[in-house]
C-alpha positions in Angstrom: -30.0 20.2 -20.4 -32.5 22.8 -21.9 -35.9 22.8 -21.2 -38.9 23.2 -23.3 -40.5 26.8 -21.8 -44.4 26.8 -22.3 -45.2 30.0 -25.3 -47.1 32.3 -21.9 -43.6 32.4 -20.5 -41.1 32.6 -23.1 -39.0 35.3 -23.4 -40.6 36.3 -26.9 -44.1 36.7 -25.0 -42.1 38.9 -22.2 -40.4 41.5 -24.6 -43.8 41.5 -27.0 -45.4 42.7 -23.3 -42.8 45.1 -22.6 -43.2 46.8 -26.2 -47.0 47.7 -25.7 -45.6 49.9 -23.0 -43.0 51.2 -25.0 -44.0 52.2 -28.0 -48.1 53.7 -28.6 -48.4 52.6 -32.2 -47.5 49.1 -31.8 -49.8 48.8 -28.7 -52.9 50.5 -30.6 -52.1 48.2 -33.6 -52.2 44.5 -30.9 -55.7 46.1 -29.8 -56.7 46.9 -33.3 -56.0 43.7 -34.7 -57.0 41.2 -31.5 -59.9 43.8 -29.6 -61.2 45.7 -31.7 -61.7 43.4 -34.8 -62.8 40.3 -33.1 -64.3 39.3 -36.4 -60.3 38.3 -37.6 -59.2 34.9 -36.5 -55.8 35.3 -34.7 -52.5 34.2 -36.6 -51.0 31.1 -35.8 -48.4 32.4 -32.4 -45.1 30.4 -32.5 -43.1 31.0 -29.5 -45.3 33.1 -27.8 -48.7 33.9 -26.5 -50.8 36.8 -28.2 -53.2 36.7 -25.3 -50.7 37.8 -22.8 -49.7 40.2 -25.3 -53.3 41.5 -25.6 -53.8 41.5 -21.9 -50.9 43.9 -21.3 -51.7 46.2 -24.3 -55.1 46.9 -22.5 -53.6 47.5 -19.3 -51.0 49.4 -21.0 -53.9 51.8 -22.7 -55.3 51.9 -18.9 -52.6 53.5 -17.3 -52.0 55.9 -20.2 -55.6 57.3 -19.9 -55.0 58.0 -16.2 -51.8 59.6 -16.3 -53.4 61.4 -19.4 -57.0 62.1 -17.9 -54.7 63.5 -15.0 -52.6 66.1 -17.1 -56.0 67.3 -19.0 -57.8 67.7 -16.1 -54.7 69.9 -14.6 -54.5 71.7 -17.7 -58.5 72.5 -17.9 -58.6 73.8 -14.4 -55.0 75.7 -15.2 -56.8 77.1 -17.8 -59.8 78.7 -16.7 -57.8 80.1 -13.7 -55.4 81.6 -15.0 -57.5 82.7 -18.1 -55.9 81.2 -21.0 -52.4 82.1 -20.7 -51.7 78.6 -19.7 -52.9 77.1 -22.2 -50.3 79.3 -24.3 -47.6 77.9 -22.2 -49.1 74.2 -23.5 -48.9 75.7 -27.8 -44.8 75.2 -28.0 -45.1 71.7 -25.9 -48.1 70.8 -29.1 -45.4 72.1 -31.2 -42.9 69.8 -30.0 -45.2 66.7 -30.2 -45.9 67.4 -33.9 -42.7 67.8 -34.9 -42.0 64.3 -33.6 -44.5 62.6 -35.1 -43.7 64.8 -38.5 -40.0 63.1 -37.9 -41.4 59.9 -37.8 -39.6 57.3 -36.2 -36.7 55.8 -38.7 -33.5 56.6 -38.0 -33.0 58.6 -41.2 -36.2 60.2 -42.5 -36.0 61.5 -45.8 -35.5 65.7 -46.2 -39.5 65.9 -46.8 -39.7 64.7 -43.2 -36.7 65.8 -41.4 -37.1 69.3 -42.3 -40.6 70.4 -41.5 -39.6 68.4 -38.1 -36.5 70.8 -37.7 -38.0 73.8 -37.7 -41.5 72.7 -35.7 -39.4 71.7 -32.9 -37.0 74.4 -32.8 -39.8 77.1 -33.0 -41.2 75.2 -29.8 -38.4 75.3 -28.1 -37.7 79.0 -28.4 -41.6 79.9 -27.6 -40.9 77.6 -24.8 -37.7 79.8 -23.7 -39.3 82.8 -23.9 -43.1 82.0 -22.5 -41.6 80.8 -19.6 -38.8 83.2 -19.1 -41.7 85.8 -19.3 -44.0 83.7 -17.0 -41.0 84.0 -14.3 -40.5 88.1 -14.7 -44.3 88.3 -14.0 -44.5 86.4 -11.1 -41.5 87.8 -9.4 -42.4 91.4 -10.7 -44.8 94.2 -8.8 -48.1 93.7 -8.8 -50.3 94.9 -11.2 -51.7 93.9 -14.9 -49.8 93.7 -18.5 -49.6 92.4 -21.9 -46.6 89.9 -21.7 -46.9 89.3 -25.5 -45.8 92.5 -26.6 -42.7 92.7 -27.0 -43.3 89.2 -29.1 -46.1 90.9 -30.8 -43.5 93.7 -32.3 -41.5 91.3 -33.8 -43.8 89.4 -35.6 -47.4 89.3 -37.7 -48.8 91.4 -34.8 -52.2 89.5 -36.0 -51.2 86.4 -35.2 -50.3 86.9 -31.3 -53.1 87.5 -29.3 -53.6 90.2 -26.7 -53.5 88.5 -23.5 -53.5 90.9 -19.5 -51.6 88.4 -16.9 -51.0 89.0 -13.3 -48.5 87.5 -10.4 -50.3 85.2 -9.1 -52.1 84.1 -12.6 -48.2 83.6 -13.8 -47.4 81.6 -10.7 -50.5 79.6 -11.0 -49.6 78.6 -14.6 -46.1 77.7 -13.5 -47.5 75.8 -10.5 -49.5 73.9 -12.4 -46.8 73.1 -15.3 -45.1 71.5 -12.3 -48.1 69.3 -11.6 -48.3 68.3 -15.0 -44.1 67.2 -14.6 -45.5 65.1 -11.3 -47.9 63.5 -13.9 -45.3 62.8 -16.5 -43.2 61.1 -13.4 -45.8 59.5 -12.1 -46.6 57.6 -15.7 -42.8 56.8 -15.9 -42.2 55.6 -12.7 -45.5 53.1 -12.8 -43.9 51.8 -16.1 -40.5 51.2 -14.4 -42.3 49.5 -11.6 -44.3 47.1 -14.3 -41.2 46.6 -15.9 -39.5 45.4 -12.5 -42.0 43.7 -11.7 -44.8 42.3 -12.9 -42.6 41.8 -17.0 -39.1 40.7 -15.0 -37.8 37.6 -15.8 -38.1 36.3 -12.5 -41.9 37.0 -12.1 -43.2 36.6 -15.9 -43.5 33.0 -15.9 -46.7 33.5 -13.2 -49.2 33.8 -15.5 -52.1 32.9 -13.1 -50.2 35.7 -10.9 -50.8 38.5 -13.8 -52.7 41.5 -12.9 -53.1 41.8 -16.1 -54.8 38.7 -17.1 -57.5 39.2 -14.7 -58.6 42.3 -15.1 -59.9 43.9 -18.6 -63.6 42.5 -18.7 -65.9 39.8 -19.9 -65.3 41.1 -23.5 -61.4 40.5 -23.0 -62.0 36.9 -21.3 -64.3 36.0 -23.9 -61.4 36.8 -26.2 -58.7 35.6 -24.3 -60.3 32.7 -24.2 -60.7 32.0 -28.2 -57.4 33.5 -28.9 -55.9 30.5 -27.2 -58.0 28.1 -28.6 -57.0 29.7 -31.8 -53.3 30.5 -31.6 -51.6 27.1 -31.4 -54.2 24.6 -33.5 -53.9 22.6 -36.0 -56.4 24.2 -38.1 -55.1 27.2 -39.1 -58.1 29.7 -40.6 -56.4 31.8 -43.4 -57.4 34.6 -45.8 -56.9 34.0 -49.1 -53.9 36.7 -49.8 -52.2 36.3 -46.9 -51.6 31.9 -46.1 -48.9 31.7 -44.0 -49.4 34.1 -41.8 -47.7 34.5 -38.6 -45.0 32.3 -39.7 -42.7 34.9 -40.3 -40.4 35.9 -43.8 -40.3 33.4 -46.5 -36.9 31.4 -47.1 -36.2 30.2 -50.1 -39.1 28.1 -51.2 -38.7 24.7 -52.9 -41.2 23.1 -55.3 -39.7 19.9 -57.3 -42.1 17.8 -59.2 -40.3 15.0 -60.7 -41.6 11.9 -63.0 -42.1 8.0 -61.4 -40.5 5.8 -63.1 -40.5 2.1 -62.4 -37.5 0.5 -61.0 -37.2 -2.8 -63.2 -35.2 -4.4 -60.3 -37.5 -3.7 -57.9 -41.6 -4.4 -57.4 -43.7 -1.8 -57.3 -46.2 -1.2 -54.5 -48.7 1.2 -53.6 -47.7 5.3 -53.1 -49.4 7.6 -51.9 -49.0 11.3 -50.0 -49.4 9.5 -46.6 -46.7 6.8 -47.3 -44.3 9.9 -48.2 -44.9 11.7 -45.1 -44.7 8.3 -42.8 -41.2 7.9 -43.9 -40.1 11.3 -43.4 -41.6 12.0 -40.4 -39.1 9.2 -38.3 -36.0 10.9 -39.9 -37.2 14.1 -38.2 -37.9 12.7 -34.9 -34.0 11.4 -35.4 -32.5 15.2 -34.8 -34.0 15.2 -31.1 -31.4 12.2 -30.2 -28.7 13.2 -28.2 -25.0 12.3 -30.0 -24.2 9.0 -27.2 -20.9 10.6 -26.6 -21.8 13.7 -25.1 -24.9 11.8 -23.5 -22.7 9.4 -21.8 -20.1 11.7 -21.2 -22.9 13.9 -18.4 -22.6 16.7 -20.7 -25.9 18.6 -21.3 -27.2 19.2 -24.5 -28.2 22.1 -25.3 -28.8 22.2 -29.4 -32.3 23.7 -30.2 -32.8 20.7 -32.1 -33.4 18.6 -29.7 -36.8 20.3 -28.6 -37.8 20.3 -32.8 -41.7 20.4 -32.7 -43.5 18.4 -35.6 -46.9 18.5 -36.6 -49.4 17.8 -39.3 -51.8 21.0 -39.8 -54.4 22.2 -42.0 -55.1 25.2 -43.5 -58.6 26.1 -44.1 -60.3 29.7 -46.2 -62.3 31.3 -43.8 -64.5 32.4 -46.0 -68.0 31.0 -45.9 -68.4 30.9 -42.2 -70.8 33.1 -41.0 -69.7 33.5 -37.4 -66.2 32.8 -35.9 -67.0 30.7 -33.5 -68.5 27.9 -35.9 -64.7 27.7 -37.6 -63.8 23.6 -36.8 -61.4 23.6 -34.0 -62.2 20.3 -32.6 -59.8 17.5 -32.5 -62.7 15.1 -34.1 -63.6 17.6 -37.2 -59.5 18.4 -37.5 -58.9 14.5 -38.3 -61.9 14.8 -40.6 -59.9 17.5 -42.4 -56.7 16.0 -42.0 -57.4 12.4 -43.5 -59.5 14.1 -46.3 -56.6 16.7 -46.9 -53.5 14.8 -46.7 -55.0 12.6 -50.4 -56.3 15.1 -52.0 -54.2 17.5 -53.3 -56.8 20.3 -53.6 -55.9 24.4 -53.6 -57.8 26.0 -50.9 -58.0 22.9 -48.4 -53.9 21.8 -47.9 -52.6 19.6 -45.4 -48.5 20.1 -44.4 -46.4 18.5 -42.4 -45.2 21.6 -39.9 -41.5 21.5 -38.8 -40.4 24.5 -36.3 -37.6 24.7 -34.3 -37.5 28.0 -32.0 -33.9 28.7 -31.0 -32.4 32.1 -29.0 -35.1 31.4 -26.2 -38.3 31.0 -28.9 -37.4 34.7 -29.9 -35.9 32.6 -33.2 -38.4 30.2 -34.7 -37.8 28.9 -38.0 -40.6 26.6 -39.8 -40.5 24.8 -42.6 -44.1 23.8 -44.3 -43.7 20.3 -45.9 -46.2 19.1 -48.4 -46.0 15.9 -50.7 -49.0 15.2 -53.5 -49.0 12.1 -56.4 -50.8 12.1 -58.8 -50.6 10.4 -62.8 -47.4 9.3 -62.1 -45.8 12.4 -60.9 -44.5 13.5 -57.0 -44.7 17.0 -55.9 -42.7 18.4 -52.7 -43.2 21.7 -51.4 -41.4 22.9 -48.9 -42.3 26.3 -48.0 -39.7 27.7 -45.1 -40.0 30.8 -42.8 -38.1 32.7 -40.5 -39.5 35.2 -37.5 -36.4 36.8 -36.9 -35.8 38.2 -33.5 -37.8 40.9 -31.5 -37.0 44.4 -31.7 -33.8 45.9 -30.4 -35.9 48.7 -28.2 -37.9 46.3 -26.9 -35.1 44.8 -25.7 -33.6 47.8 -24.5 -36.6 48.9 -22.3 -35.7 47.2 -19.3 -32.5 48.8 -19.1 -34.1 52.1 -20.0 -36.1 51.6 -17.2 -33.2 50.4 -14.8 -31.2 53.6 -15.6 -34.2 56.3 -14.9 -35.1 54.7 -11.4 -30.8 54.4 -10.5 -30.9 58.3 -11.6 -30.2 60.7 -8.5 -33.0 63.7 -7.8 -31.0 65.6 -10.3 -31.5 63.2 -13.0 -34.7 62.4 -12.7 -35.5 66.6 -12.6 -33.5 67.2 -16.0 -35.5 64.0 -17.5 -39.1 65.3 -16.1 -38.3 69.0 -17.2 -37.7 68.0 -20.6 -40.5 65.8 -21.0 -43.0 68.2 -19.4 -43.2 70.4 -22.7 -44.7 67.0 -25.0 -47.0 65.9 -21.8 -49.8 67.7 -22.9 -49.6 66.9 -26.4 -49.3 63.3 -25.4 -52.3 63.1 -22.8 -54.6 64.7 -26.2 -53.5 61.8 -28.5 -54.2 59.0 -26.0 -57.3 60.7 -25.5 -58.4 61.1 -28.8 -57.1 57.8 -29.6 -59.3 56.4 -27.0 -62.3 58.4 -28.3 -61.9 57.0 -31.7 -61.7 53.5 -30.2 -64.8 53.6 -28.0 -66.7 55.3 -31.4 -65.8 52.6 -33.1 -67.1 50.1 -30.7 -70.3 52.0 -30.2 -71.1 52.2 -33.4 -70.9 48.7 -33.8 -68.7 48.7 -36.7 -67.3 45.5 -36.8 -70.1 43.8 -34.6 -71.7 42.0 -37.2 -68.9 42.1 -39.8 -68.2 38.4 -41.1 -65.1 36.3 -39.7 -62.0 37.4 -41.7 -58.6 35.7 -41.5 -55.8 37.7 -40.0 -54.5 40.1 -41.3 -50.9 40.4 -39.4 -49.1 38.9 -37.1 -48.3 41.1 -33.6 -45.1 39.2 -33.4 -44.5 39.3 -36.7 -45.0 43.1 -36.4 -42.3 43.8 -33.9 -39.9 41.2 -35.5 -36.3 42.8 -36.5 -35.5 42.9 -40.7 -32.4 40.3 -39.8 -30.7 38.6 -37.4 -27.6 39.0 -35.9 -24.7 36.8 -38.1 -24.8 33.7 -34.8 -28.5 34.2 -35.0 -28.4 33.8 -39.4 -26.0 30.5 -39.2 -28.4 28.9 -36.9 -31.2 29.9 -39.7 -29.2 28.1 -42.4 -28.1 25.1 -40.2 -31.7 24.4 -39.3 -33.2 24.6 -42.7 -30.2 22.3 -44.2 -31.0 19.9 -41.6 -34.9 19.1 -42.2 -34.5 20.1 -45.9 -31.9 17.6 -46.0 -34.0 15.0 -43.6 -37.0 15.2 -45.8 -35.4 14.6 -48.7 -33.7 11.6 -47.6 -37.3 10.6 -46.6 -39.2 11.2 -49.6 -35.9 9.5 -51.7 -36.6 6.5 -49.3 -40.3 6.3 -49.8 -39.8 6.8 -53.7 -37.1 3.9 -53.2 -39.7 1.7 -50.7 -42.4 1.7 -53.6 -40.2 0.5 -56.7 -39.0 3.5 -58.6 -36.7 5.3 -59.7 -34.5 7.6 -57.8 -31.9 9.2 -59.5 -33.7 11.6 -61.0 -35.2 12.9 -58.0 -31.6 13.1 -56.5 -30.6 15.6 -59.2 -33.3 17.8 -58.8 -32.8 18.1 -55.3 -28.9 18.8 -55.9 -30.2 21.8 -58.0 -32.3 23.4 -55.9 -30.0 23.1 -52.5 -26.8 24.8 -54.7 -29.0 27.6 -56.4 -28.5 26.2 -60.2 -26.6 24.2 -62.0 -25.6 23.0 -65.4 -27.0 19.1 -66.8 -24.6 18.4 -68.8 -27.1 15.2 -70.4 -29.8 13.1 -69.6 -30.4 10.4 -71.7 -34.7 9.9 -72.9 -35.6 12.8 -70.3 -37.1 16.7 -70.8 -36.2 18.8 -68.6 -37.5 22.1 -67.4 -36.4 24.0 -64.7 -37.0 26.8 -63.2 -39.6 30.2 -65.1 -37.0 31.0 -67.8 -35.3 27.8 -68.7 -35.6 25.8 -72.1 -35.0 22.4 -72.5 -34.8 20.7 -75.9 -34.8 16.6 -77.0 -32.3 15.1 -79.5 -32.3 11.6 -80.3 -30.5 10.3 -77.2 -29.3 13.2 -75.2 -30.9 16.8 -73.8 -28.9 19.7 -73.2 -30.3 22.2 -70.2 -28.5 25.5 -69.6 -30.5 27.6 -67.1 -29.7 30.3 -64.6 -29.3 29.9 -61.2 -32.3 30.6 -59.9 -34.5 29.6 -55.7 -37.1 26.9 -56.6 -37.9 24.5 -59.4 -40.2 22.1 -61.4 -39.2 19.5 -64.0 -41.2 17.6 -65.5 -39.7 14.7 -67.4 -41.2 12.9 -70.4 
């Protein structure tokens, strides 16, 4: 039988902490968003725990500096000893780092990328082959003094190419010391295998009270470990204005049906409200967790994601007009204060849903579906606003193995990996550096010290979330969201039913929306109109509606 796994440990949480170590620009953008911004209230963090995430992204940024700080202060020393002509060694390795980053990292970058990229690192390279080819004929040469540079100077802008006197043992210094800056580059890959076997494994990850990482970092990382969590899985979800649902993941296929209530002459009406709609959907829900008898008596264990389907009612709530984050309403007595007013009322900034998410492929697929129900004059709304966080990224995946095949390389393969990573070390160890430099302005400066709260404004896992799913991963998606849509439905036709009207109507509409569009043929004493471009138009006794298939509709009738 499958067990509910707690978000800290859940194997979303483990590959989000393994990306921060992988890739530089998604680590800086977890401490940008979570550290450095502390005025931004957290997204909501389904399946996972942007905490942990957080915690590794600092230590992550620690190590780097290090291993960086290490390779600069090698290079700075190199440098002065050997009186610059290492530091022209280091100019094809910049090279080589900028034409990276020129690439970009898609898979195909457009010609405006690709081929400034081609020729940057390719001109590294060759400066490479011959600084270092030349660097090896002076050390091994007779002693003495010369211009290494000019036979390069001949063939090019001789402006350009300085004049530069190196000796033997300047030229073996400068070689030495490239090889010290290789150690470094090791050394920083083989602590990231070892965190990666480690501390991230899957047998060790679950400890979270055993996480170096978590207890180190400072009082100003405690203090906001602490609120993210207070933050990340509430109720009361603080949003901006332009960006609601945040955290949730891609929007699927929206519903919003408003139909008329019409009395049921057969039947006595009672008193309707949003509650009552919700009360009877809700049970229906709780149904899908029920194991089918047969496979319950038959030992057999149930593994259908279903069965762990998480509901709850939240709130969401502007943050604007706080003045500090700290004063935003997080306790359970002012959240029923905000639910019971919120479920009635109907209103556009305040808005209570019923939350519906179901987190399959071990919390690394969580669909949610946002359910909301408001009557008013007659008239039922449903929203159901669904989304999809689709499944982290492939390379973050990947990275364990990555790791598992440098440290099961022989001496040989670890030498042709060092050697050609050498080159980029310096270039690497500067933007850390500067990065850091940039960071620790900003904080000094106070920049966003006494800036006021602000909702979030992106999601980390939404951030390393793939475009799509894999073709198991998108029938799950669709079987999930057919299921509560279908549930909630049946709900809200039941409470319709329950209070004495009409339900036929409602049926129809509902039949639209879940096939995409259809034709009504008639409707006798109704108006129709469904959907942004359809037109619906009343003869004596019958209407006749052609509209376009089309995701969503409203219909009012008359």
């Amino acid at each position: 039988m499958s067990t509910v796994v707690a978000p800290h440990a859940s194997e979303a949480s483990r590959l989000l902490c393994t990306g921060v170590y992988l890739d530089r620009e998604y680590r800086d953008r977890v401490i940008d968003e979570l550290y450095l911004r502390e005025q931004r209230v957290v997204a909501p963090s389904l399946g996972f725990d942007a905490a942990r995430v957080l915690a590794h992204a600092l230590r992550a940024r620690r190590i780097e500096l290090a291993w960086s700080a290490g390779i600069l202060g090698l290079l700075a020393i190199g440098a002065a000893a050997t009186r610059g002509w290492l530091l022209l060694l280091v100019i094809p390795g910049l090279l080589l780092t900028f034409g990276q980053r020129v690439r970009g990292t898609a898979d195909d970058p457009p010609t405006r990328r690709r081929l400034p990229a081609f020729w940057l690192r390719w001109l590294g390279r060759l400066l490479l082959a011959y600084l270092l080819v030349t660097s090896l004929v002076v050390a091994v040469g007779k002693d003495g003094r010369g211009d290494p540079l000019s036979p390069l100077r001949t063939v090019t802008f001789g402006f350009l190419v300085p004049d530069v006197e190196v000796g033997r043992w300047q030229a073996w210094l400068a070689l030495v010391t490239l090889l010290a800056v290789g150690a470094c580059v090791a050394g920083q890959q083989v602590h990231f295998t070892r965190v990666l076997r480690g501390d991230l494994s899957p047998r060790r990850f679950a400890d979270a009270a055993g996480d170096p990482a978590e207890r180190r970092g400072g009082p100003r990382f405690q203090r906001l470990k602490d609120r993210i969590r207070l933050e990340q899985h509430s109720p009361l979800i603080m949003y901006h204005e332009g960006r609601p649902f945040c955290g949730a993941g891609t929007a699927h296929d929206t519903w919003v049906l408003a139909v008329e209530l019409r009395p049921d002459p057969a039947k006595r009406r009672q008193p309707i409200g949003n509650g009552t709609v919700l009360a009877a959907v809700r049970p229906l829900l709780e149904q899908l967790r029920d194991v089918a008898e047969s496979a319950e008596q038959a030992g057999h264990a149930v593994r259908d994601r279903l069965r762990h389907l998480r509901i709850d009612e939240c709130v969401f709530l502007p943050v604007e007009g706080l003045r500090r984050r700290e004063d935003a309403p997080y306790d359970r007595h002012a959240f029923e204060q905000h639910r019971a007013r919120a479920v009635e009322e109907g209103g556009e900034k305040r808005r209570h849903f019923l939350r519906i998410t179901v987190g399959g492929w071990e919390e690394e697929l969580v669909v949610t579906v946002f359910v909301r129900v408001h009557t008013q004059g007659r008239m039922l709304m449903l929203e159901l606003a669904p989304h999809v966080l689709f499944p982290v990224r492939a390379d973050f995946k990947d990275a364990e193995h990555a790791a598992y095949r440098f440290a099961n390389h022989n001496v040989f393969g670890k030498a042709v990996y060092i050697l050609t990573h050498v080159p980029q070390g310096p270039g690497q160890a500067l933007i850390a550096a500067g990065r850091r430099v940039v960071t620790g302005w900003r904080g000094l400066t106070g920049e966003f010290a006494g800036a006021l709260p602000d909702g979030p404004a992106l999601s980390v896992r939404e951030l390393a979330a793939e475009p799509g799913g894999s073709r198991f991963q998108s029938m799950d998606v669709d079987r999930y969201l057919r299921t509560v849509q279908d549930r909630v439905a049946y709900g809200v036709k039941a409470a319709i039913a329950e209070a004495g009207y009409q339900t036929g109507e409602f049926v129809q509409k509902v039949i639209y929306i879940s096939n995409g569009g259809v034709n009504i043929d008639s409707a006798e004493n109704s108006t129709f109109a469904i959907g942004d471009h359809a037109r619906a138009t009343t003869t004596s006794g019958t209407t006749n509606v052609r509209t376009p298939p089309q995701r969503g509709a409203s219909i009012h009738g008359q």
